[in-house]
C-alpha positions in Angstrom: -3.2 15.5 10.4 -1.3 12.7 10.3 0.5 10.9 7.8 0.4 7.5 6.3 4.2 6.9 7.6 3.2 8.9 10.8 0.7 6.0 11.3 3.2 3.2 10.8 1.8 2.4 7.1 3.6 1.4 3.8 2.5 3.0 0.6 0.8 0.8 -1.9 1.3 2.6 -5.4 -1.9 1.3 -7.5 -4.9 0.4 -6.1 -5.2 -3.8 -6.5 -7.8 -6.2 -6.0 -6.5 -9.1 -3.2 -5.0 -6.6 -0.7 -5.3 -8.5 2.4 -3.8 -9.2 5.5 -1.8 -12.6 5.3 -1.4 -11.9 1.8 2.8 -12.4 0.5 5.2 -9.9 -0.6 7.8 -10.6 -2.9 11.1 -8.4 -2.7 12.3 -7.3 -5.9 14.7 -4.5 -6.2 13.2 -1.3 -4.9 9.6 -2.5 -4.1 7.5 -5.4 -2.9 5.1 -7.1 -5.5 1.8 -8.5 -4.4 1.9 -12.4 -4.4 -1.4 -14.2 -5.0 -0.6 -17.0 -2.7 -1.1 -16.2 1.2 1.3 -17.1 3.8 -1.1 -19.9 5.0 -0.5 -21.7 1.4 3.3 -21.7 2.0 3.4 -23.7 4.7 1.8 -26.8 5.7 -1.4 -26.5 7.6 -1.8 -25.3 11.2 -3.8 -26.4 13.0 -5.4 -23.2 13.9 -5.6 -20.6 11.0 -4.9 -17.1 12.0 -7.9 -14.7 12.4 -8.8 -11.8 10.6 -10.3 -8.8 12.7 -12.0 -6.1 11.2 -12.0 -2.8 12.9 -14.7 0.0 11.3 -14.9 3.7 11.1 -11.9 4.6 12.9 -10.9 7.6 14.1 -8.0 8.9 12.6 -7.4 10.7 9.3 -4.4 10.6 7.0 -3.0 11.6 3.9 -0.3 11.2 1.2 1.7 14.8 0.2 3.2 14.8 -2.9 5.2 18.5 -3.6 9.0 17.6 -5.0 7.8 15.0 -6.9 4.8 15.6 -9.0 4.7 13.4 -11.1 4.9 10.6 -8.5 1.2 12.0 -7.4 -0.1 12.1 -10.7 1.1 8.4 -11.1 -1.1 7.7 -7.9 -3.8 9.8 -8.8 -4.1 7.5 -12.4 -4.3 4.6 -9.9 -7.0 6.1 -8.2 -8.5 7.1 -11.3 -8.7 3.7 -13.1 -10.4 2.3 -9.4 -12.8 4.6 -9.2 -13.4 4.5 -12.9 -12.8 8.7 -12.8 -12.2 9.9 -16.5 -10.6 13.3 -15.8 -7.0 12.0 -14.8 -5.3 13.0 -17.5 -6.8 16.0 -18.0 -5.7 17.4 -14.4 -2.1 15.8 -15.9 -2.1 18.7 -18.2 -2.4 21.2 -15.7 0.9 19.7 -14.0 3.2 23.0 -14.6 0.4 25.3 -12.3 0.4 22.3 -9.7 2.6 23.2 -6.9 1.4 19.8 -5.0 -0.8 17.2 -4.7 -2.7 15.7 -1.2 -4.5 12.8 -1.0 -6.9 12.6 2.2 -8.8 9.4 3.3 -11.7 9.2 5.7 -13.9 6.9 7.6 -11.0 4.2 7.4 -11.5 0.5 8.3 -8.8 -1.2 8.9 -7.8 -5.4 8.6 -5.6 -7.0 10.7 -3.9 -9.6 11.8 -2.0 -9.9 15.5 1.8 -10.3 15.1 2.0 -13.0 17.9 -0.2 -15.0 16.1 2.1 -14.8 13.0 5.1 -15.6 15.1 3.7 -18.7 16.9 2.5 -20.0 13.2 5.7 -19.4 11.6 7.7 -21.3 15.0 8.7 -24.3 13.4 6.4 -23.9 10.6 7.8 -26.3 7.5 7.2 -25.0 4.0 5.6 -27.0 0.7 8.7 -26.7 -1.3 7.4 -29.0 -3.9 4.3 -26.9 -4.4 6.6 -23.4 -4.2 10.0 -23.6 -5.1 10.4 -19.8 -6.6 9.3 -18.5 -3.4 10.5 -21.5 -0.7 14.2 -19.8 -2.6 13.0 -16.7 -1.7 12.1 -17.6 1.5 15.2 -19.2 2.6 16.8 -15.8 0.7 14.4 -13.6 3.9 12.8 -11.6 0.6 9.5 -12.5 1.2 6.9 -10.5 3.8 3.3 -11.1 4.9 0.8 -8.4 5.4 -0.1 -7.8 8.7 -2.4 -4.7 8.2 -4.4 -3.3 5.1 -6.5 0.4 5.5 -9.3 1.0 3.3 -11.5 4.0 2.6 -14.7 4.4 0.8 -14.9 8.3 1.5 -11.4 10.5 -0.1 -10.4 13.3 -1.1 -7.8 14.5 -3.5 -6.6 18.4 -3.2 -4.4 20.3 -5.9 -2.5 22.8 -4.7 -2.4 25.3 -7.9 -0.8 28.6 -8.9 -3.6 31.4 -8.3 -7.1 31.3 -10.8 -6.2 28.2 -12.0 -8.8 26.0 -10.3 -11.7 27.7 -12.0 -10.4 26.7 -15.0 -9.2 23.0 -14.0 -12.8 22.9 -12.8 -14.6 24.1 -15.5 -12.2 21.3 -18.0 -13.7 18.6 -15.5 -17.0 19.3 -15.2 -18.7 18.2 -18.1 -16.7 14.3 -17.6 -17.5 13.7 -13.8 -20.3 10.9 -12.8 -21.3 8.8 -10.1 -19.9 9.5 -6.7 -17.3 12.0 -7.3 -17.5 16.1 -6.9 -15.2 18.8 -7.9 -15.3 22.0 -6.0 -12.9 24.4 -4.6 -11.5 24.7 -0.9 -11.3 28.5 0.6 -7.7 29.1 -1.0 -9.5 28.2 -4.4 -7.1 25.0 -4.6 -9.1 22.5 -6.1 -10.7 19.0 -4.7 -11.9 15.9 -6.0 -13.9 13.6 -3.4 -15.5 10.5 -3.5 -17.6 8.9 -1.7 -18.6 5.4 -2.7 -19.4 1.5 -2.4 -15.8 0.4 -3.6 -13.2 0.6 -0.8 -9.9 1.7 -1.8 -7.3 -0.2 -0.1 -4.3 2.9 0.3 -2.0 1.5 2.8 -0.7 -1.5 4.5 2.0 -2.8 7.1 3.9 -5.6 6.9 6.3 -8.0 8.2 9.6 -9.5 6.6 9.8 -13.5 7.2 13.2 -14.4 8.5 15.2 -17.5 7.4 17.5 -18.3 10.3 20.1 -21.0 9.2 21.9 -23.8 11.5 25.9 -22.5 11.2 28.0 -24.9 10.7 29.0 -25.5 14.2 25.4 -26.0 15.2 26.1 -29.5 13.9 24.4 -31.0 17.0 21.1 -29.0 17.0 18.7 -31.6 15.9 16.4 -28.9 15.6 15.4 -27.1 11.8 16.5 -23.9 10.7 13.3 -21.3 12.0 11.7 -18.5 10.7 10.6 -15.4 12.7 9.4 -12.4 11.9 10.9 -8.3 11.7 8.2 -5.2 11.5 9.2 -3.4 7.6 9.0 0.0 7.4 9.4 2.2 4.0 7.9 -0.4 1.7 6.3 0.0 -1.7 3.9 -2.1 -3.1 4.0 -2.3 -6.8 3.5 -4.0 -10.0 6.6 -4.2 -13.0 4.0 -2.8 -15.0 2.4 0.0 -12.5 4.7 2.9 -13.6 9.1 3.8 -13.3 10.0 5.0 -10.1 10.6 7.8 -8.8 11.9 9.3 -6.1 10.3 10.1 -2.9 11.7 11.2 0.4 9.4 10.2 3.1 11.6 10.7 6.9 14.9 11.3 5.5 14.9 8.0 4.2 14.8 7.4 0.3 12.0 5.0 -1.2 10.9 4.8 -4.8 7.2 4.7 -5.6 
């Protein structure tokens, strides 16, 4: 199975209402915040606004593996928790010591996108509403904002606790009485135990995005009548969080260090 970082895909840390493509990212210093201002409100207005495809059910499945750093699971479990409205977070939490990992697996994904060319031609000579934005026009002209190109949703996960032997029965047995709605607890065939849902609300897990590129005139470029452009660079081993989501922690995800 492949993973999200397999796939191309940045983490998002919390689930958020408002992930969509188009939607800004502000760098701060080891993650991306969600801004609630799209990159069509930055600019002045194109004649054409960029589309939106939807594509449904596809076929691919991916998860998120969390072994050396537990807690960082459990942080994105509580996410998943508050979003699904599942009461039994916490109580898995104090299981953490017989908890050797923690996978999260999403099905029947849709994904949003938008088409990178189309990004590129909007932001070609594009002029920003610096009156209307001056935080982020700074930011901007500082390259430390991105756009979201690509958002993946899921209405049908699963989350799997790899445990020290026995244990699941017991974890099971301390959720049982507190699940409702759309979610079930059972056991897999190595007794590890599994939370799935399958609902209405679509949990939006993973996105891709682009950093927007300020290129300056240099000073010998005197003669170019022409405006300093923007273009556009594919991002890789992003996090999106809030200041008030949870500390980070550590996560090595191919070699490279990121903080979720």
């Amino acid at each position: 199975m492949q993973t999200i970082t397999d796939l191309g895909y940045n983490i998002i840390a919390l689930p958020k209402e408002g992930i969509k493509p188009l939607s800004l990212l502000s760098e701060e210093k080891d993650y991306v915040s969600l801004v609630s201002s799209s990159i069509q409100d930055l600019f002045e207005a194109d004649e054409v606004a960029i589309p939106i495809t939807t594509r449904k059910a596809l076929s691919i499945q991916c998860n998120y593996v969390f072994s050396s750093n537990i807690e960082a699971g459990f942080s994105f479990l509580e996410g998943i928790s508050n979003f699904i409205n599942f009461r039994g977070g916490g109580n898995v939490r104090g299981y953490s010591k017989e908890i050797v990992s923690i996978e999260f697996l999403f099905y029947n994904i849709t994904e949003k996108y938008v088409d990178h060319l189309l990004v590129d031609n909007f932001l070609t000579g594009a002029i920003p509403l610096e009156a209307e934005f001056v935080t982020y026009s700074n930011k901007l002209k500082n390259s430390e904002l991105f756009t979201i190109t690509s958002v993946l949703y899921s209405k049908n996960f699963t989350v799997r606790f790899l445990n020290k032997a026995q244990k699941a029965i017991e974890i099971q047995a301390d959720l049982q009485n507190i699940v409702e709605g759309n979610i079930n607890i059972n056991q897999d065939k190595d007794q590890n135990l599994m939370i799935t849902y399958k609902g209405s609300n679509a949990l939006a897990f993973a996105f891709k995005a682009v950093k927007i590129l300020y290129d300056k005139k240099k000073w010998f470029e005197f003669w170019n009548k022409d405006e300093a452009k923007f273009r556009i660079k594919n991002q890789l081993g992003l996090v999106m969080r809030s200041e008030e989501d949870f500390p980070t922690v550590p996560l090595a995800i191919h070699n490279n260090p990121i903080n979720i």
